[in-house]
Chimera marker file (.cmm) of the C-alpha trace (Angstrom):
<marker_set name="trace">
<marker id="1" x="-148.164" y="-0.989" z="65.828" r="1" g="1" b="0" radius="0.5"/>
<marker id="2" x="-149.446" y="-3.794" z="63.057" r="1" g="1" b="0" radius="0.5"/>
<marker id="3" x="-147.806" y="-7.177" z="63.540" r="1" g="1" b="0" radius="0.5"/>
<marker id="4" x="-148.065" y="-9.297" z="60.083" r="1" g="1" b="0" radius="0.5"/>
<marker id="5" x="-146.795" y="-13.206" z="59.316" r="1" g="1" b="0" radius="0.5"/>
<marker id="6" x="-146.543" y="-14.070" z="55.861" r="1" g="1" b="0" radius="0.5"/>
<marker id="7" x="-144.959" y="-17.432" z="54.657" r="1" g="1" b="0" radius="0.5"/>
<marker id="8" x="-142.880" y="-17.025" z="51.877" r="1" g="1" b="0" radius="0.5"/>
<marker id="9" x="-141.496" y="-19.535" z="49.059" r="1" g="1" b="0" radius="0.5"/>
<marker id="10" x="-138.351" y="-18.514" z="46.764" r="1" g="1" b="0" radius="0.5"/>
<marker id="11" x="-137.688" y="-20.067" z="43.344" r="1" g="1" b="0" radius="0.5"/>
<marker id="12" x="-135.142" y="-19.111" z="41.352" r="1" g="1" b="0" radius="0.5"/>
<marker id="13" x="-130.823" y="-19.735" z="41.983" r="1" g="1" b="0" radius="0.5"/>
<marker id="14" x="-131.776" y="-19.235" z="45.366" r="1" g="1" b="0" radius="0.5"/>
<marker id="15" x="-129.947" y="-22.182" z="46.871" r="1" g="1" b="0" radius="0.5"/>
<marker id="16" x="-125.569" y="-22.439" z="47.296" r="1" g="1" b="0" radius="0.5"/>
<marker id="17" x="-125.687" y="-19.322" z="47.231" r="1" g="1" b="0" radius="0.5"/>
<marker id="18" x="-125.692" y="-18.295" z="50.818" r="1" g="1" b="0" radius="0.5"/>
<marker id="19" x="-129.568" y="-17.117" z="50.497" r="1" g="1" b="0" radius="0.5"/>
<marker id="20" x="-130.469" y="-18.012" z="54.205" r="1" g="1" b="0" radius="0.5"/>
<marker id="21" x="-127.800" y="-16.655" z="55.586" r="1" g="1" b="0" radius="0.5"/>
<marker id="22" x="-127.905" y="-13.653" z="54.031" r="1" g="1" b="0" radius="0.5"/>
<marker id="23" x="-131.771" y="-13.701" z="54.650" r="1" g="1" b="0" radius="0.5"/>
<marker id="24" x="-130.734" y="-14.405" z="58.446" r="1" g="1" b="0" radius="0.5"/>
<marker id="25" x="-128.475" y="-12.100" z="58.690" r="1" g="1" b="0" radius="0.5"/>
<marker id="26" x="-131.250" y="-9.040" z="56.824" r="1" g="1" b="0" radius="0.5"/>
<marker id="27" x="-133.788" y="-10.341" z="59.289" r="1" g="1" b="0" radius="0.5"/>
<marker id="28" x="-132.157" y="-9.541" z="62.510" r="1" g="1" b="0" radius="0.5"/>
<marker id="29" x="-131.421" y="-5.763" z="61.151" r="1" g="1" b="0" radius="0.5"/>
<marker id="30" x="-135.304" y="-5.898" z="60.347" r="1" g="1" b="0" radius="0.5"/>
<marker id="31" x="-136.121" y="-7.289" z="63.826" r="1" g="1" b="0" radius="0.5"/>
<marker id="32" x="-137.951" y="-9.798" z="62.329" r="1" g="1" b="0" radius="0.5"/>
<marker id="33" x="-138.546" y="-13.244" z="63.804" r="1" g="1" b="0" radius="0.5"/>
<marker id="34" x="-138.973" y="-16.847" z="62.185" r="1" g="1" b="0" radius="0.5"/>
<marker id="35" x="-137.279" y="-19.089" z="59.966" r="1" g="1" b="0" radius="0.5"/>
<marker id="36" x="-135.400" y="-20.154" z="56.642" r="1" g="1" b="0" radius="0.5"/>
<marker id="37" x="-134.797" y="-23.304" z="54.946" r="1" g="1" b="0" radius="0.5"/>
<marker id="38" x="-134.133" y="-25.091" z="51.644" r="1" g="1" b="0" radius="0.5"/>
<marker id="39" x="-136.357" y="-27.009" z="49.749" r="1" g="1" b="0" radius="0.5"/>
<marker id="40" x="-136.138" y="-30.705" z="47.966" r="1" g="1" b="0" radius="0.5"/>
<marker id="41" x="-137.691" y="-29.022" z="44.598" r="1" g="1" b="0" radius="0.5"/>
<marker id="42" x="-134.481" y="-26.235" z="44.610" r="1" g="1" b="0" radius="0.5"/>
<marker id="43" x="-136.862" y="-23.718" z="46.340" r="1" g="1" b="0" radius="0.5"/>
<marker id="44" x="-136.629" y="-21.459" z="49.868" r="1" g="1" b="0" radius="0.5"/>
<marker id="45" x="-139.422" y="-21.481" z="52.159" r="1" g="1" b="0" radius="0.5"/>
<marker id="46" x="-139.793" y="-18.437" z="54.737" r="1" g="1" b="0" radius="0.5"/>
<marker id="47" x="-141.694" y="-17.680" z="57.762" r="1" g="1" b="0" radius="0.5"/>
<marker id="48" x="-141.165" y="-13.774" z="58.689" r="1" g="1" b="0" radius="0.5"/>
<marker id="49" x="-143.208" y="-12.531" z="61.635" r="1" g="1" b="0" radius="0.5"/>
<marker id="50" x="-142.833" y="-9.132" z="62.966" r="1" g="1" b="0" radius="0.5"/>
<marker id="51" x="-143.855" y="-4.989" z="62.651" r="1" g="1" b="0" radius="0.5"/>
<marker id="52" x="-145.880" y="-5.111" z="58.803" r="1" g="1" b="0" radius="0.5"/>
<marker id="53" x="-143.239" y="-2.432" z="57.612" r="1" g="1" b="0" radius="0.5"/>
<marker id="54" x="-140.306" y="-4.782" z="58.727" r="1" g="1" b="0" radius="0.5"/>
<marker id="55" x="-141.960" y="-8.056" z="57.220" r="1" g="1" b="0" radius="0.5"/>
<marker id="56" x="-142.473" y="-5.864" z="53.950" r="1" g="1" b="0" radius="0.5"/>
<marker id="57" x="-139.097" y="-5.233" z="53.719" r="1" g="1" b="0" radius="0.5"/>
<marker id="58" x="-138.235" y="-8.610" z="54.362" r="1" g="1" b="0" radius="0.5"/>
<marker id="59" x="-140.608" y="-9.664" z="51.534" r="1" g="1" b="0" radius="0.5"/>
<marker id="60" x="-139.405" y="-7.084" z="49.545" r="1" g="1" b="0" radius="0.5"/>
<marker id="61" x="-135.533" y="-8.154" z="49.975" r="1" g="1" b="0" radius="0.5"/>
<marker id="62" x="-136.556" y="-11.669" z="48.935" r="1" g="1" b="0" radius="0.5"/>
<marker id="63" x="-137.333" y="-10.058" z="45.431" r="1" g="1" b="0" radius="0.5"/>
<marker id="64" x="-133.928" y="-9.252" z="45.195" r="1" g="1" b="0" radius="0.5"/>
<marker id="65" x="-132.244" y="-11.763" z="47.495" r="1" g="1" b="0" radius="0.5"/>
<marker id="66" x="-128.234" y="-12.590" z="48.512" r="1" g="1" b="0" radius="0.5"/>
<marker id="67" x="-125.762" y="-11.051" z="45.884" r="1" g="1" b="0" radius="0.5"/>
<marker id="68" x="-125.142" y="-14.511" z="44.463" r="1" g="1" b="0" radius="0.5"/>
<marker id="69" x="-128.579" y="-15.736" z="44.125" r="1" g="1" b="0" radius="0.5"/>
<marker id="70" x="-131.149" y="-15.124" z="41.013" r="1" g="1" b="0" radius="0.5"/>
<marker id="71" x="-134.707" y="-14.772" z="41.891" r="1" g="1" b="0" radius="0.5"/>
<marker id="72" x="-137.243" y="-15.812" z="39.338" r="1" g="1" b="0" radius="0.5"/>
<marker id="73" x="-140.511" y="-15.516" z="41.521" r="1" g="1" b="0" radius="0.5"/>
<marker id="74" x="-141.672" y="-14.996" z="44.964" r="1" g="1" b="0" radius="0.5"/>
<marker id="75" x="-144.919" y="-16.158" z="46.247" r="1" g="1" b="0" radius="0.5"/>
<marker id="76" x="-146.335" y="-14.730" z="49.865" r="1" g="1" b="0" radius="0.5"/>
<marker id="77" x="-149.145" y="-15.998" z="51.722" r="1" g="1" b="0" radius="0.5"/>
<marker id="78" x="-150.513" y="-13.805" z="54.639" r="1" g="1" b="0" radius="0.5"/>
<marker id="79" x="-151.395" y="-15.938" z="57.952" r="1" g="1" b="0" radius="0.5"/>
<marker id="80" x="-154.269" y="-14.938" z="59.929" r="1" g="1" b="0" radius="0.5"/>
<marker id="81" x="-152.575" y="-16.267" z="63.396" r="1" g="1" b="0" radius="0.5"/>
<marker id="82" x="-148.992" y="-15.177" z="64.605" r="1" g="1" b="0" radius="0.5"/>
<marker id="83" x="-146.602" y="-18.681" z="64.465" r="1" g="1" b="0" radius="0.5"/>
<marker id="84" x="-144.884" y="-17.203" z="67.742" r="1" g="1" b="0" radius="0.5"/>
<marker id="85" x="-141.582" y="-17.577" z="66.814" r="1" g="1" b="0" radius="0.5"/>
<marker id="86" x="-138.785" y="-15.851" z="69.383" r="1" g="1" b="0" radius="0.5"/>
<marker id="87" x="-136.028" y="-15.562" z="67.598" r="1" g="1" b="0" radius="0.5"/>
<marker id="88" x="-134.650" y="-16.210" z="63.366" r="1" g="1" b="0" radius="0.5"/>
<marker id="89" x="-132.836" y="-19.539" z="62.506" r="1" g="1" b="0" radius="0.5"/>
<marker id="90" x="-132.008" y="-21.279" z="59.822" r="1" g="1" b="0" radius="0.5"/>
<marker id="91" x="-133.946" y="-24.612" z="59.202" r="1" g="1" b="0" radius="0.5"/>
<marker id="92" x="-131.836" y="-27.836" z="58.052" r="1" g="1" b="0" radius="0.5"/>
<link id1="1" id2="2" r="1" g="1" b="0" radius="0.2"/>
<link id1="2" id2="3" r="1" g="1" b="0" radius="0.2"/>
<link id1="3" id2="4" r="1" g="1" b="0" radius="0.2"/>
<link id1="4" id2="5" r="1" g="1" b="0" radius="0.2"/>
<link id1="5" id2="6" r="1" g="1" b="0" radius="0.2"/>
<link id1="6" id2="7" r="1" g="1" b="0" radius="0.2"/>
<link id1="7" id2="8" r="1" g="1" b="0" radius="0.2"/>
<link id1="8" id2="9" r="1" g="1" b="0" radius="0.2"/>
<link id1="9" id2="10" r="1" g="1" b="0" radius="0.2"/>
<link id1="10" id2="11" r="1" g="1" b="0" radius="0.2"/>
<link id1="11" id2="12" r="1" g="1" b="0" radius="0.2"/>
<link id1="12" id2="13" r="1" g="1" b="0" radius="0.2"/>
<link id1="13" id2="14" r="1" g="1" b="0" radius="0.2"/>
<link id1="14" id2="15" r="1" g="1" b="0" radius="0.2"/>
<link id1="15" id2="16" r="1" g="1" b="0" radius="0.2"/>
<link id1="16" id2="17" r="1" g="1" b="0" radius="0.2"/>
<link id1="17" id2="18" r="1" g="1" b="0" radius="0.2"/>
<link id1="18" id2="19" r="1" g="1" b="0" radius="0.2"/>
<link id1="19" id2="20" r="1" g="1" b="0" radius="0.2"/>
<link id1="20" id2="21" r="1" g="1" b="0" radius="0.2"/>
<link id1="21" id2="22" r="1" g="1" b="0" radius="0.2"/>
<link id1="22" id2="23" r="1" g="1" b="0" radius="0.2"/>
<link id1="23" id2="24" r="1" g="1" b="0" radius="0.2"/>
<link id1="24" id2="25" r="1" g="1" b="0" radius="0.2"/>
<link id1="25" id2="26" r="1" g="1" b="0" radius="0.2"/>
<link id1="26" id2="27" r="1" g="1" b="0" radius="0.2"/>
<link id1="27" id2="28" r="1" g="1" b="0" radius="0.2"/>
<link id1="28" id2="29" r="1" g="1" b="0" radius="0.2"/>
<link id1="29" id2="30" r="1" g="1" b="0" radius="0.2"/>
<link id1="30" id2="31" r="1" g="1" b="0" radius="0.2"/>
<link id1="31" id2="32" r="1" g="1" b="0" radius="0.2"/>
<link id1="32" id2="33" r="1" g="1" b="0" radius="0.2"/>
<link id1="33" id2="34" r="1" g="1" b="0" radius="0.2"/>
<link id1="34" id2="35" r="1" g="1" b="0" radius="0.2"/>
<link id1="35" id2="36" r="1" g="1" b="0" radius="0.2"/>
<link id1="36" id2="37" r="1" g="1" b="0" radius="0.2"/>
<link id1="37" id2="38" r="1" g="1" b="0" radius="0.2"/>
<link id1="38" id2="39" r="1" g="1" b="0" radius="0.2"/>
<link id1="39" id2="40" r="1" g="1" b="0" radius="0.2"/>
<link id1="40" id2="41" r="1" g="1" b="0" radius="0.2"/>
<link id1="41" id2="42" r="1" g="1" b="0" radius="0.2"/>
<link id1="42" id2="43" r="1" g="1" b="0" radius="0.2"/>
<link id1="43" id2="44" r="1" g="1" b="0" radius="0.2"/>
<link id1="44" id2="45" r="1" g="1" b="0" radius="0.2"/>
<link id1="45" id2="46" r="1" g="1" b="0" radius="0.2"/>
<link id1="46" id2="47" r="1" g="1" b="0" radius="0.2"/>
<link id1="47" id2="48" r="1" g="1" b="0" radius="0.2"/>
<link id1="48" id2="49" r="1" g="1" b="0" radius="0.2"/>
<link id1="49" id2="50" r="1" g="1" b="0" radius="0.2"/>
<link id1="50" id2="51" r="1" g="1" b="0" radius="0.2"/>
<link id1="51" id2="52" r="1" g="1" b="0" radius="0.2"/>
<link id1="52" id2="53" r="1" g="1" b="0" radius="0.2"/>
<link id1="53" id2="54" r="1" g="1" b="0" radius="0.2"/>
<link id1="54" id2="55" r="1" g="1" b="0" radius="0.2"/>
<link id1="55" id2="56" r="1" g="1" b="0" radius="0.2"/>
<link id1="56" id2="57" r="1" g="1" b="0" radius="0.2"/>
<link id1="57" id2="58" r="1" g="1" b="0" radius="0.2"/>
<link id1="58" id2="59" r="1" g="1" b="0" radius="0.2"/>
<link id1="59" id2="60" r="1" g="1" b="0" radius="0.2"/>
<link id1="60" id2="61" r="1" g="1" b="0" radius="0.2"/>
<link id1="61" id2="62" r="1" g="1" b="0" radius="0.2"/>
<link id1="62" id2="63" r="1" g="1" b="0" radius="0.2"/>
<link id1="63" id2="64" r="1" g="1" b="0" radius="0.2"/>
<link id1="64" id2="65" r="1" g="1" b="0" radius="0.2"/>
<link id1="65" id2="66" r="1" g="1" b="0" radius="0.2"/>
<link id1="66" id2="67" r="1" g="1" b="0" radius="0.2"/>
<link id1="67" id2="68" r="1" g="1" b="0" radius="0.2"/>
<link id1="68" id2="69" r="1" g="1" b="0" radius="0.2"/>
<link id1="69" id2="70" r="1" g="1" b="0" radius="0.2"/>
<link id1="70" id2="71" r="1" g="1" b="0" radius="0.2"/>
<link id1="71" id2="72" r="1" g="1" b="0" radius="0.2"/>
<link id1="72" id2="73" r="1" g="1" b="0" radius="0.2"/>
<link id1="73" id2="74" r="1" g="1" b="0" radius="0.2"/>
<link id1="74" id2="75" r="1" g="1" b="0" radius="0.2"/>
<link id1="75" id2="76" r="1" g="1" b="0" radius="0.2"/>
<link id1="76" id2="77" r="1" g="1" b="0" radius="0.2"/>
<link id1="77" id2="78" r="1" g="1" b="0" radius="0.2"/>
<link id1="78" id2="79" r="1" g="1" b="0" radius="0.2"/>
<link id1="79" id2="80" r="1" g="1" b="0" radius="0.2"/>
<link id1="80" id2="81" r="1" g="1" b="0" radius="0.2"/>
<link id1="81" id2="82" r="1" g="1" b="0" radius="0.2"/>
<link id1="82" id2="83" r="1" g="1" b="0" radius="0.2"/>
<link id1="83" id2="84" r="1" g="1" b="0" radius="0.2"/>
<link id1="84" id2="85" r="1" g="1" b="0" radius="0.2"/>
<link id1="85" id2="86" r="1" g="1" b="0" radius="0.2"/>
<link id1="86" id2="87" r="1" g="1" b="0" radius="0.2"/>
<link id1="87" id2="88" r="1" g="1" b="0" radius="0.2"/>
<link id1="88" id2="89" r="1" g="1" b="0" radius="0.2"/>
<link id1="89" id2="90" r="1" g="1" b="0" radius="0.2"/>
<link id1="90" id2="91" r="1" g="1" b="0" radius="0.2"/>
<link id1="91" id2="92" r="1" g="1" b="0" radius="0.2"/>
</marker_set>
């Protein structure tokens, strides 16, 4: 089995819109670990670590996102070294 990490940044309407929770909420069903948070500039930044077919569909839900939210663009940057992250949260 492949592990992957990618971090992940969301622009779009992709905050008040319950985007890390629902992101949360699709990463445990995905098994995935890491974390979620909004940014200053109206972004979301994303951490997924995990199996590479479960942090593909993670990467690949971001594209469409929570039902409320709008997603304009989606930029993923593969890491080389695992964060180690043990379980998903949500980042204030």
């Amino acid at each position: 089995m492949s592990k992957k990490t990618v971090h992940v940044y969301i622009r779009g309407n992709v905050q008040g819109v319950w985007f890390r929770a629902n992101t949360k909420e699709e990463a445990k069903k995905q098994g995935v670990h890491g974390w979620v948070r909004n940014m200053s500039d109206g972004r979301v930044e994303a951490l997924f670590e995990g199996e590479r077919k479960a942090v593909d569909a993670m990467v690949e839900w971001c594209h469409r996102g929570s039902p409320l939210s709008n997603v304009k663009n989606v930029k993923v940057q593969e890491m080389s070294t695992p964060v180690g992250c043990p379980d998903f949260k949500i980042k204030h």
